[in-house]
N, C-alpha and C positions, 0 to 999 in steps of 0.2 A: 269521441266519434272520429272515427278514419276520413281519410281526405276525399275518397270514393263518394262517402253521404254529404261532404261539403257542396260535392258538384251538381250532385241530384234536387240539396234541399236547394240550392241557387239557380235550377233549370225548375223548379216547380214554383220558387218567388216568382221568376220572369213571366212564366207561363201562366200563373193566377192573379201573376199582382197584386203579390203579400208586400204590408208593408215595412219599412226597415226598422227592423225594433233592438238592433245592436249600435250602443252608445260609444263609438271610439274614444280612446284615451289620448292628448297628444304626447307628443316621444319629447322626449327630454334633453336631447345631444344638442339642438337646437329649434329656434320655433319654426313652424310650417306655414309658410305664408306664400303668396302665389310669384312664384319664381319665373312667371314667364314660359315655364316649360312645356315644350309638346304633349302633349298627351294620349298615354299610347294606347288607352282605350278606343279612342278616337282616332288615329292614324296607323294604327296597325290592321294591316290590309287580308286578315284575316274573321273576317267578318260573318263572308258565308262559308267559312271551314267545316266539309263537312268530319264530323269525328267518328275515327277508327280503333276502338277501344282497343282491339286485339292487332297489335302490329310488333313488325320485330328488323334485325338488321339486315334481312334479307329484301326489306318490303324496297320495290320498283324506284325509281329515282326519276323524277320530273310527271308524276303519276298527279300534282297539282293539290299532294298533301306534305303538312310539315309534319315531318319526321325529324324524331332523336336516333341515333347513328353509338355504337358500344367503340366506344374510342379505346381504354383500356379496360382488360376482364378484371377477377379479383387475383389473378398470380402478376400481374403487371406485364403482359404483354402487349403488345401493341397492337390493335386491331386495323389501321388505317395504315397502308403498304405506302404509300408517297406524300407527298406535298399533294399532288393533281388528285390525288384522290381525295383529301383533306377537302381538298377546296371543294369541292365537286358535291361533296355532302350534305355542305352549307348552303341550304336551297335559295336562292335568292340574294345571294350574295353578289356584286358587282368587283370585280378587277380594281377598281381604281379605289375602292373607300378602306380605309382601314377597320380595325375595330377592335373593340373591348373585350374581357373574357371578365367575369364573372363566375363565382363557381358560390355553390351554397355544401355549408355541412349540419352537421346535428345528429340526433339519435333518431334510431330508425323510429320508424310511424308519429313522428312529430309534423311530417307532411313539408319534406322538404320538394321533391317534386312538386305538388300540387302549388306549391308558395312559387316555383319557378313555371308553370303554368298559369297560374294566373294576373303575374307581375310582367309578364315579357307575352304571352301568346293569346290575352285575352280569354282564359279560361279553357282555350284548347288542350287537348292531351296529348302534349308534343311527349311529355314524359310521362311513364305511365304511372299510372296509381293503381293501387288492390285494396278490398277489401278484405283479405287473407291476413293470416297470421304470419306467412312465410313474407322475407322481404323482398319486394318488387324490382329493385334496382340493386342491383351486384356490380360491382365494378365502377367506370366510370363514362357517364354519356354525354353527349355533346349535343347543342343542336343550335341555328343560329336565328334570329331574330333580325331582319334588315331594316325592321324600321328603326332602329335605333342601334344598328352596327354592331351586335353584340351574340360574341358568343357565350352562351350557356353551359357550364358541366356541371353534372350533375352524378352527386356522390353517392356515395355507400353509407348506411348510415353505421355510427357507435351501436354500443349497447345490442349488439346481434349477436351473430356467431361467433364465437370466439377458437373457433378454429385455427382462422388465419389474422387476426386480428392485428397482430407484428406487424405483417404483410401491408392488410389494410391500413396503418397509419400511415407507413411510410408513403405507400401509393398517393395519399390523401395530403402528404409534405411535398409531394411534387404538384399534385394538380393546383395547393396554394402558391408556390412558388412562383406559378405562370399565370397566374389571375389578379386583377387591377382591383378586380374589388370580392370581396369574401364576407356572405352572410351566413351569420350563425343560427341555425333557425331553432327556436328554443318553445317547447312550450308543455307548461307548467307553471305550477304557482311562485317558485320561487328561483332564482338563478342558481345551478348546484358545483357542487366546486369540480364535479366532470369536465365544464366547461371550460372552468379557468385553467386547469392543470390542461387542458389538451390546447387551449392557444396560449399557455406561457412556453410550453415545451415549444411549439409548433415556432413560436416567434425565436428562441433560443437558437434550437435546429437550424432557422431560415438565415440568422446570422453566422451562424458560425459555417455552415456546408452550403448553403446552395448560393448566398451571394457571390462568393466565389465563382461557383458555375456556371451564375450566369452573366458574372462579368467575362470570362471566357468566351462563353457562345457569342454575346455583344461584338468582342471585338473582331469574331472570325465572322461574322455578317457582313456580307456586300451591302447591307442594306445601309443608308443614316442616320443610325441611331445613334443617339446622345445616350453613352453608356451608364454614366452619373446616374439617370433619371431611371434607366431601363429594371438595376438592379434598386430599386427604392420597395421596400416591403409594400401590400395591399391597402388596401381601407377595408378595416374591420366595420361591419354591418348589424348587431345583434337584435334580431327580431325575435319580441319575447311576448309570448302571447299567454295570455291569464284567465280564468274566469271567476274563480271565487275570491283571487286579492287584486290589490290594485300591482300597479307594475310600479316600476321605481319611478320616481318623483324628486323634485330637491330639499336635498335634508338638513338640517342644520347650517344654512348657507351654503351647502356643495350642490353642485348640480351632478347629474348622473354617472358623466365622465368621471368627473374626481372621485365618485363613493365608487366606482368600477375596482380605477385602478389603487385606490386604497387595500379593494378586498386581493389583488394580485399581490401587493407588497405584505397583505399579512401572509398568504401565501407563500410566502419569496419567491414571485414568479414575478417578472415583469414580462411587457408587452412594444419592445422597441421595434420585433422586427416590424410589426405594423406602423403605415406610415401615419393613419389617424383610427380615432375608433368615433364610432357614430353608433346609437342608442335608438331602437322604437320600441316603446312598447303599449302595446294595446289588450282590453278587457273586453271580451268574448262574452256575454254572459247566454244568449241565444245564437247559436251559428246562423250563416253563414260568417265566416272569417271577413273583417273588412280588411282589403289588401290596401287602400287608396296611399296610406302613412307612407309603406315600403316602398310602394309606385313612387313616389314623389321624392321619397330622399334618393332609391337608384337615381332615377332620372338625373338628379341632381347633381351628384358623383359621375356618372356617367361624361354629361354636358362639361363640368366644368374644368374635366381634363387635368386636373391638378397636381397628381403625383406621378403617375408614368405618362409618354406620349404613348398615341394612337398607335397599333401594327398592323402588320399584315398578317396573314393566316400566315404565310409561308412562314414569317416567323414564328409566330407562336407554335406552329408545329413542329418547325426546327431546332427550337427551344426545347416545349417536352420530351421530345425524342433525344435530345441529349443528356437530358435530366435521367431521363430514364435509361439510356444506356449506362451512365456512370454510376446512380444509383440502383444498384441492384446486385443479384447473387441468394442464395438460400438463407430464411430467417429460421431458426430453430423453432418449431410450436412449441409450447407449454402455457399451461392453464395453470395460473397462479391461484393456492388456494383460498379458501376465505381468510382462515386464520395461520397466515405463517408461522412457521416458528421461531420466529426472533420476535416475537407479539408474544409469548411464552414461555421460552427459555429465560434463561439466567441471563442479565445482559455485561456480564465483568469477562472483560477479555485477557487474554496471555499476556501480559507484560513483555516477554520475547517475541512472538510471533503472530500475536493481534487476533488471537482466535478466539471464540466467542465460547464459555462454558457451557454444554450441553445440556445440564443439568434444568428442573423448571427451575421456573423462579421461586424463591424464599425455601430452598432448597437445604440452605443453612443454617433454618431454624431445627431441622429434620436432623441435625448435624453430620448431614452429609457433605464431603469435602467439593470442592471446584473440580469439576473432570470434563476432560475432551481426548477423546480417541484416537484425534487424528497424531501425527508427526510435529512432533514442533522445530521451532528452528532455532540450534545453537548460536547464542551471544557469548561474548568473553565476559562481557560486565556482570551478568549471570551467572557464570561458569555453570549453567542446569546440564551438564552432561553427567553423568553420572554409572559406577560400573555393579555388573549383575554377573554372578557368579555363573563359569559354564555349566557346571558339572549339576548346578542345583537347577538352571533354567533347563537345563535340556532333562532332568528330572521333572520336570513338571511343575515347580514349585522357584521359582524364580526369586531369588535375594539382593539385596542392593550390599555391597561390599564396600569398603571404606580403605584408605590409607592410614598408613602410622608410620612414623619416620622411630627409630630407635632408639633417638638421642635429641630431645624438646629444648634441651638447655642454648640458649639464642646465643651465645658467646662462645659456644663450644662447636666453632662453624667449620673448622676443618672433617671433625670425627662426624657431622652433621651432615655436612656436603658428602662426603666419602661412605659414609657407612650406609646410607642410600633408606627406602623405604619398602616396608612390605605391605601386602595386602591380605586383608584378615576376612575371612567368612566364617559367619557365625555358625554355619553348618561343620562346612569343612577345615575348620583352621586357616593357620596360613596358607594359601594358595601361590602366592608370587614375595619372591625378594629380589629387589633392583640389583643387586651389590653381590646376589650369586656368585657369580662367577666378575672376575677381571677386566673382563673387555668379552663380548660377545654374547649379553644380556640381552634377548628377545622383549620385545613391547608386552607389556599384559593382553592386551586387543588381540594378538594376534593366538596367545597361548590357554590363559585362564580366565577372560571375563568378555562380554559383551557390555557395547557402549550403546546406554539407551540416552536420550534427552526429554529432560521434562520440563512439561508447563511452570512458569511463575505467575502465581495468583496475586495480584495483591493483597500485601498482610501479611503473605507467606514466610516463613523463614527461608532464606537461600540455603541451597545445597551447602556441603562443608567444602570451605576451598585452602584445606589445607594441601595441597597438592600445586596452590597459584604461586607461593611465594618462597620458596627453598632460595632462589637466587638473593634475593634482598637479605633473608638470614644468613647468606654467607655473607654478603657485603658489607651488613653489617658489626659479623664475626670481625671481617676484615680492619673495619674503620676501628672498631673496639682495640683490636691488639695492636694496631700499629700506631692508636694514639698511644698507647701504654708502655710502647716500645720508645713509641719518641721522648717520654717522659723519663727515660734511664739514658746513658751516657755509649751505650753498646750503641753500635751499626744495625739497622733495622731487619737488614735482608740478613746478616751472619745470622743474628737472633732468632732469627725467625726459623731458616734452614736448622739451627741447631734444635729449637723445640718443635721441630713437624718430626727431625730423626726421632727423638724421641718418644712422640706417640706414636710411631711404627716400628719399634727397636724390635726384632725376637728378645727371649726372654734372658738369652745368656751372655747381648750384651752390657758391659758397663755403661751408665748412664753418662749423658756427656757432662753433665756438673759434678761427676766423681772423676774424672781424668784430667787430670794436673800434666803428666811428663811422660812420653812416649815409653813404651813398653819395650823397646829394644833400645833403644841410643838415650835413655833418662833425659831426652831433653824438652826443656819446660815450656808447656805452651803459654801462648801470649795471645793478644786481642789480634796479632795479625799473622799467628802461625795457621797452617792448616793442620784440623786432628780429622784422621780417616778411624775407621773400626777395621780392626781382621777380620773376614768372614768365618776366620778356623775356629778361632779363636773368644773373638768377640772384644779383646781388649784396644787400645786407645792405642794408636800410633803413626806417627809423621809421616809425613810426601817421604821423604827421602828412602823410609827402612818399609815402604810399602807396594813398591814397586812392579815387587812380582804379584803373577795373578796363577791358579788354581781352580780345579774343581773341586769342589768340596760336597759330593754327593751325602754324605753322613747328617751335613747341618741344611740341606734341602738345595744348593746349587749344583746344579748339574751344567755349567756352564761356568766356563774360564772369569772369577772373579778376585777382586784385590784381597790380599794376605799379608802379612807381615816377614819378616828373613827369618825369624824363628819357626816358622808354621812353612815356609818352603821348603829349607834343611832337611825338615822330616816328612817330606813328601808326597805331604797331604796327610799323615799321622798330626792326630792332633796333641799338642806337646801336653808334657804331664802339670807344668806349670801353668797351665790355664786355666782358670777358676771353670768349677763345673765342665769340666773336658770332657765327660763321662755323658752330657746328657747330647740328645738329639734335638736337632731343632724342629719346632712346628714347622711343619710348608705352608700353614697358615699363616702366621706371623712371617716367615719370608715371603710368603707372597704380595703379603702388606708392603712389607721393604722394598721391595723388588718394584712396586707403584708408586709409591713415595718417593723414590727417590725419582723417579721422572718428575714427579710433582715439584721436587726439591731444585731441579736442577732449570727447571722452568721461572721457577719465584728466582733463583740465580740468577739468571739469564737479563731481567731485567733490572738489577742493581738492587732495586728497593720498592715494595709496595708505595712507598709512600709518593715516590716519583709517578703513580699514574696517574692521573687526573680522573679524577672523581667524576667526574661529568660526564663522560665519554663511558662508564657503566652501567651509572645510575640506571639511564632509561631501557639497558638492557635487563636488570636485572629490576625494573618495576614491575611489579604487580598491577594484573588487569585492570584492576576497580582504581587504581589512584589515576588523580589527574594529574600528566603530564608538568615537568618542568617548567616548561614554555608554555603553559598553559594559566600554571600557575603566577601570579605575579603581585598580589598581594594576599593578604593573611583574608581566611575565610572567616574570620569569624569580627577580630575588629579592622579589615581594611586596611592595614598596615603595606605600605610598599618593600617589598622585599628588595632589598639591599645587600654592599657590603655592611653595613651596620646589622643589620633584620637578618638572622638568617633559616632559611624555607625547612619545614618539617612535613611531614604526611603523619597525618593519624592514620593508625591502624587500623579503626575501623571503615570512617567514612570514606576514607582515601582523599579528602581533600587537603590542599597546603593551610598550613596553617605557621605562626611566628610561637617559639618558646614559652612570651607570655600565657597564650593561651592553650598552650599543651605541656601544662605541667604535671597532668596526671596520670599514672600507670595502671593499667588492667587488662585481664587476658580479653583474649577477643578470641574465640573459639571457632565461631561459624566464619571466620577468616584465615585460620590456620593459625593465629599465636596461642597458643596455650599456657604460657606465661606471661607474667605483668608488663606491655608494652606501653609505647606512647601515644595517649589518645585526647583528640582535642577537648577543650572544656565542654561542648554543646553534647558528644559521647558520652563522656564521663557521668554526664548528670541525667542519661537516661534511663539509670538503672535506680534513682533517688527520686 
């Protein structure tokens, strides 16, 4: 029954002298016993009010009716242009008395007006009520009450429109902000969790934004306000009215309070910004509504002053108007639907980029894979980038392409690092080789493949990241030969410069462990002669009978290079004594030379591999997925302190450190890029048993 018929069946008791056949329930927040308090049936000086059912904000001022006055509309503008006009609205209000604001919420046709009509104006229709379907009260309205110093707003209800709905909360977070005391007017049989979610939020909001603002506004007040007290949340009100169950009561030893806020913490909602919460509720079984319970606990609150002090109107309208300037600007509408779809979808997200699979749910029984459309976002620990062929994508037919290095053997890290890697489509064959050309090899990205990035599902296998770690396999080539080298009695760096010449020799010259004695002057080399090669020639011969330089366009140098005295004499004729003098050189294989020897002369330069400090590479040429050095600092698997005793390993699959003991076993790891038996901790090892 609407709040319209509450008034009518209440003006036809009084007029017949029906008698009270509605049994109140008392409230439970505490007991109701006689407090002494005025009573504002009886001192509220609207007695012979006559009532003007159809009025509105235009209706005459000082016309000898109380009127409600449209303070703010539903877009939050403000209807009352000054302070003097504020005041001026409040009919009956005195200059000197301060006063209380009060504001009631709830869902529409719960009869939140009517509850503010007949607890503050003795049944008059300061606010309006309808009997209509459409709701009565839009926005937010004001109206005061003098005999107990209080102003009234009166809200918009929930559960309406949801057009502006956004709008309306917010609007509804400002007019609790600025009211001492806030009833929740509820009525149905049961408390629903609408309520609790809208004053957990509503309390969250008030601490975290508007205490703030209105400890601001406090301190820019001429007035003297105790700012501590000013900014202190409302007293929560909740008038819950029932007719076929009883209302709450004490359960189990809790009183009403404690089972409230029990049900906010199953929630996870608390209710701190409110400064107390207070409980009535009463059982309706015949209308009219008995207000007397709510009469008497306002009153109560009201009188005894206990959380905020008393104000002025000019404050409190100086207040919302600040509230309301700062909070504001455009809320985007959207009507949320019934059934989202994250209530449907698949709920496993990207492991990269945290996206939620589009797919429904048990999607994977259908064995259909994890998919999401959008863009995901590149991780290195992932490596999910991944390359797709031009030629086939822009065909129509889009291929994922892979890397292959030419030479897998982990030891063999010169011809590894140098001979580079191509890229293979299964369409078109080879598309790209790194090592094309010498210097001036173009990116893939730029020429044959587009870089797409994919989702990581968990479970998923990672992309292949044999492309992450070329540097660690030369480093390792590295550490390998130069342990190998230290273990023989030769100089590290000669040894070394002598076996990179000869992985890049052309094919006509002598090898450097077949040259014993210069080929012009017989004189015999030693561990600390230099042996050069003739370019003419290709044979073995000393600083001294080497001196001169030539072009030797015939064996592929077209630039002034070193020759021996016999290959000069003949003036670039290549002498008849020359082993194989008859053949031409590949420009391949000098072109090899021709980069070697930079290389060569580089590892020269710095004495001795062995002289660099290890440390100072490592983390450049680590691979993504390992944990750092400095990261590392005991064994992963028994907790061992890495030491000079202990010393740190990385398995190759998991990347984490690990000590010798527990990485004594080898196996390739393919979807990491070793394809040969590497070192992987015990906890790897044994996931394939």
């Amino acid at each position: 029954m609407d709040d319209n018929c509450y008034g009518r069946l209440d003006h036809l008791k009084n007029q017949h002298k029906l008698p009270a056949i509605m049994t109140p329930v008392s409230t439970i927040s505490s007991a109701h016993s006689d407090f002494g308090l005025p009573d504002v049936t009886l001192t509220s000086h609207f007695t012979s009010l006559k009532l003007t059912p159809d009025y509105n904000d235009s209706d005459e001022e000082g016309d000898g009716h109380c009127h409600s006055f449209l303070l703010l509309d539903e877009k939050e503008r403000l209807k009352v242009s000054s302070v003097e006009t504020f005041v001026k609205r409040l009919n009956g209000y005195k200059s000197t008395n301060p006063v209380k604001v009060i504001s009631i919420f709830g869902n529409t046709g719960d009869g939140k007006s009517y509850t503010l009509n007949q607890c503050f104006f003795r049944g008059a229709e300061v606010f309006r009520t309808s009997s209509e379907q459409k709701a009565c009260t839009v926005g937010i309205w004001a109206a005061f009450d003098p005999s107990l110093n209080v102003v009234c707003l009166d809200t918009e209800g929930f559960s309406g429109s949801t057009a502006h709905n956004k709008q309306r909360t917010r609007l509804l977070l400002k007019v609790l902000a600025v009211s001492d005391v806030v009833i929740y007017r509820v009525k149905g049989e049961r408390l629903q969790d609408d309520m609790f979610n809208f004053l957990g939020s509503a309390s969250k909001s008030y601490i975290k934004h508007f205490q703030k603002a209105l400890l601001t506004v406090c301190n820019r007040s001429i007035d003297p306000i105790k700012c501590a007290d000013s900014v202190k949340g409302p007293t929560l009100c909740i008038f819950h009215e029932t007719r076929n169950t009883e209302p709450l009561g004490r359960y189990n030893g809790k009183d009403v309070s404690e089972q409230i806020q029990d049900r906010f913490r199953e929630l996870q909602l608390d209710i701190d910004g409110f400064a107390s919460l207070r409980y009535v509720g009463i059982q309706t079984i015949i209308p009219p509504t008995d207000f007397s319970q709510i009469r008497e606990v306002l009153n109560e609150e009201i009188i005894k002053n206990c959380n905020r002090p008393q104000r002025s109107p000019h404050i409190v309208y100086l207040t919302l108007k600040a509230l309301n300037d700062k909070f504001t600007g455009v809320i985007k509408t959207s009507i949320e639907p019934l059934f989202p779809d994250q209530h449907l979808t698949c709920p496993i997200v990207c492991q990269s980029c945290e996206q939620r699979c589009s797919n429904s749910v048990g999607h994977l029984k259908d064995n259909i894979p994890h998919f999401n459309n959008s863009k995901c976002r590149y991780q290195s620990q992932f490596e999910n980038s991944v390359y797709i062929c031009k030629v086939c994508a822009d065909n129509g037919t889009p291929v994922v392409v892979t890397t292959k290095y030419t030479n897998d053997n982990q030891n063999s890290w010169f011809k590894y690092a140098l001979s580079g890697y191509t890229i293979d489509c299964p369409q078109c064959g080879v598309i790209y080789r790194s090592k094309q050309y010498w210097y001036g090899n173009n990116d893939p990205e730029k020429t044959v493949v587009y870089t797409e990035t994919k989702h990581i599902w968990p479970g998923m296998d990672l992309p292949s990241s044999s492309s992450m770690n070329p540097a660690r396999k030369v480093l390792d080539g590295v550490t390998y030969l130069s342990e190998t080298v230290a273990s023989v009695s030769y100089e590290p760096s000669r040894l070394l410069s002598s076996w990179v010449a000869d992985q890049f020799a052309p094919k006509y010259w002598k090898p450097n462990a077949e040259i014993k004695e210069c080929i012009v002057c017989k004189l015999q080399f030693s561990s600390t002669s230099i042996k050069h090669h003739c370019r003419a020639c290709g044979e073995g011969v000393c600083d001294e009978c080497s001196k001169r330089t030539l072009c030797v366009p015939e064996r592929g140098w077209n630039t002034p290079v070193r020759v021996c005295n016999f290959c000069y004499k003949r003036s670039g004729s290549i002498s008849s004594n020359c082993s194989d003098s008859s053949s031409r050189g590949d420009e391949n294989e000098v072109g090899a030379r021709k980069f070697s020897e930079a290389v060569v002369q580089t590892l020269s330069s710095v004495a001795s591999v062995l002289e660099y400090p290890k440390n100072l590479i490592k983390d450049t040429a680590r691979p993504s997925y390992w944990v750092p050095d400095s990261e590392a600092l005991e064994c992963y698997i028994c907790k061992s302190e890495f030491g000079s005793t202990l010393i740190l390993h990385h398995c190759r699959d998991c990347g984490h450190g690990v000590c010798s003991s527990c990485s004594n076993h080898r196996k390739p790891v393919p979807h990491r890029g070793w394809p040969n038996p590497v070192r992987v901790c015990d906890l790897c090892s044994n996931q394939d048993t």
